[in-house]
C-alpha positions, 0 to 999 in steps of 0.5 A: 483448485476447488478452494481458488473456485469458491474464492473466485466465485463469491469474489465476482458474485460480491462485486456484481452485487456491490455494482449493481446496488451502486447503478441502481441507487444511483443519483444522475445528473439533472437534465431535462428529458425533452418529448417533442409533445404538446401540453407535457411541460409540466407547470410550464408554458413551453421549453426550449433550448437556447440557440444563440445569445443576440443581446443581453435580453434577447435570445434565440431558442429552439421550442421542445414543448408547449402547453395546450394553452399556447399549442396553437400559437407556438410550434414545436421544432421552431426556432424563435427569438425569445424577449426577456419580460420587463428587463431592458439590457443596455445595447449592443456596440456599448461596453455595457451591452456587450458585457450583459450579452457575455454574461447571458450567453455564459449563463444559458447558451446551449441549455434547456430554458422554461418559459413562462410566455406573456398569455396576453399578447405572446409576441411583441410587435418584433415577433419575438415570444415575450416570457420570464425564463428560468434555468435549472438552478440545482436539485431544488430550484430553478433561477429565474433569468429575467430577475438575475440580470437585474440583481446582476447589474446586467439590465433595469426592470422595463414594466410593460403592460402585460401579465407580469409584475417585475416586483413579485419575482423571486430570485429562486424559485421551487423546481415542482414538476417540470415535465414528465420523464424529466430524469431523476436528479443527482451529482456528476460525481455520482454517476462516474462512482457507478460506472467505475464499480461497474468496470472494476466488476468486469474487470475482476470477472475477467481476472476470475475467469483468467485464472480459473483457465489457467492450466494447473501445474 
């Protein structure tokens, strides 16, 4: 009897061990932890999260953050409708433009975006908030959308007069700081190990404590 304790006892131990190494260390998914605060968006403008698609350069987004520089133009909690910078999407009613739609809805509905907002005019005549946006991309990068509709074939660069220069966009461009708290990064697959070995462990634990209760013959 004293032997199975000793067994039992160094089992469980083992694998709380073995669980709690593999949540600790373990590498989550990247996903942007959003605090409804201004001037905490990092490098960023504002943040938003994607509404609805209306066209193929035009979408409606929520705002999560806003830097200071635009705290008094732009409010948290509002929903706006966002115009891609310097791209123009072919329109609506048009297989083009249904097609570019479709394929900016699939790119970022429902997501978190980063906005670099035009600082010289913010809004156009239409009331919409002008900006180059991005999405995460992977641990490293984030794709900048404006530039992807392009090379995609979904939209032509349209330069207007204001702070961007369509020729200097980079497909990808390095993640850097995005805004704190922001949680660390990581692989889906990561994450369903560490529950896993964490539901082994209970399970094991539960075995233990069965057999120790089990009434000796």
């Amino acid at each position: 009897m004293v032997g199975r304790l000793l067994i039992l006892t160094a089992l469980t131990l083992a694998l709380l061990l073995v669980a709690q190494s593999t949540l600790q260390h373990a590498t989550w998914p990247t996903r942007l932890t959003l605090s409804s605060s201004y001037g905490d968006c990092g490098s960023w403008d504002a943040l938003a999260v994607v509404v609805r698609v209306v066209d193929g350069d035009t979408f409606r987004a929520t705002i999560t953050c806003v830097s200071g520089a635009f705290s008094n133009r732009v409010n948290i909690g509002t929903e706006y409708r966002v115009r891609l910078a310097d791209v123009n999407a072919p329109e609506l009613g048009t297989v083009e433009g249904e097609r570019a739609r479709r394929a900016l809805e699939s790119l970022i509905q429902g997501r978190t975006v980063l906005l670099d907002v035009d600082g010289v005019d913010v809004f156009d005549k239409y009331g919409r908030v002008i900006a180059v946006a991005y999405i995460e991309y992977n641990e490293t990068h984030l794709l900048n959308i404006n530039k992807w509709l392009v090379e995609e074939g979904y939209a032509r660069v349209w330069d207007h007069p204001n702070e961007f220069n369509p020729g200097t966009w980079k497909l990808y461009k390095p993640r850097g700081r995005i805004v704190a708290g922001t949680e660390a990064k990581g692989s889906e697959d990561t994450r369903i190990h560490a529950a896993l070995a964490l539901v082994a462990t209970i399970v094991i634990a539960l075995l233990a404590l069965t057999l120790l209760r089990r009434p000796k013959r």
